[in-house]
N, C-alpha and C positions, 0 to 999 in steps of 0.2 A: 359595750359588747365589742369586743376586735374577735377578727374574723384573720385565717392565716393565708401566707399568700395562695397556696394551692386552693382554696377554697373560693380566693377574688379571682384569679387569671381566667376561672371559665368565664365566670361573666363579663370581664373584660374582651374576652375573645367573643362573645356571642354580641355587646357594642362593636367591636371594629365590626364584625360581619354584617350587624344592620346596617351604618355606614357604609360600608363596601357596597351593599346592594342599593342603596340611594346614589351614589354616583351611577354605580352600572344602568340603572333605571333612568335617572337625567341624561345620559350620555345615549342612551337608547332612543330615547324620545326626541333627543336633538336637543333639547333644551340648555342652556348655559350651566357652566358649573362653577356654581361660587358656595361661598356659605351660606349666604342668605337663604340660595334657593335647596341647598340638600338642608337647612334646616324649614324650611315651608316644605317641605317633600315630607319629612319625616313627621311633623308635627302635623301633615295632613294623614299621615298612617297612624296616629295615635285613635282617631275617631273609631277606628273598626279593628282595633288590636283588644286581645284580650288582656289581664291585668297583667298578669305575669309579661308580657310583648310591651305592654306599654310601660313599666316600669325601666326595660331597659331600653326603651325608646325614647324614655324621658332622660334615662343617665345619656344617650348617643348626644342628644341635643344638648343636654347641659357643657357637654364636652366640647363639642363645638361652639356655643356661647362664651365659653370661658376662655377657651385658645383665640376667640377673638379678640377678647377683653387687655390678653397682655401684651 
């Protein structure tokens, strides 16, 4: 199945906005901002996200996991 770009760029844009709001949240709280911690921020909002929320909370984190990797 490929899928065209107009049809990936919302969901990419609705990943960076989850991200987005994980820094703004960390940075609110005072907390430190690394990857570690907006990926424990985000994988702690996977618990109480509905599916549709948590699949692209699953892609935010994988994206951060990966950009660590290289």
């Amino acid at each position: 199945m490929q899928f065209s770009e107009s049809e990936i760029q919302p969901l990419w844009d609705e990943v960076a906005r989850i991200i987005g709001e994980g820094v703004i949240e960390l940075r609110h709280r005072g907390e430190p901002l690394t990857a570690d911690s907006l990926i424990d921020y985000l994988e702690h909002k996977l618990s109480t996200a509905g599916v549709q929320q948590r699949i692209l909370i699953g892609a935010a984190v994988n994206l951060l996991k990966a950009d660590r990797r290289s």
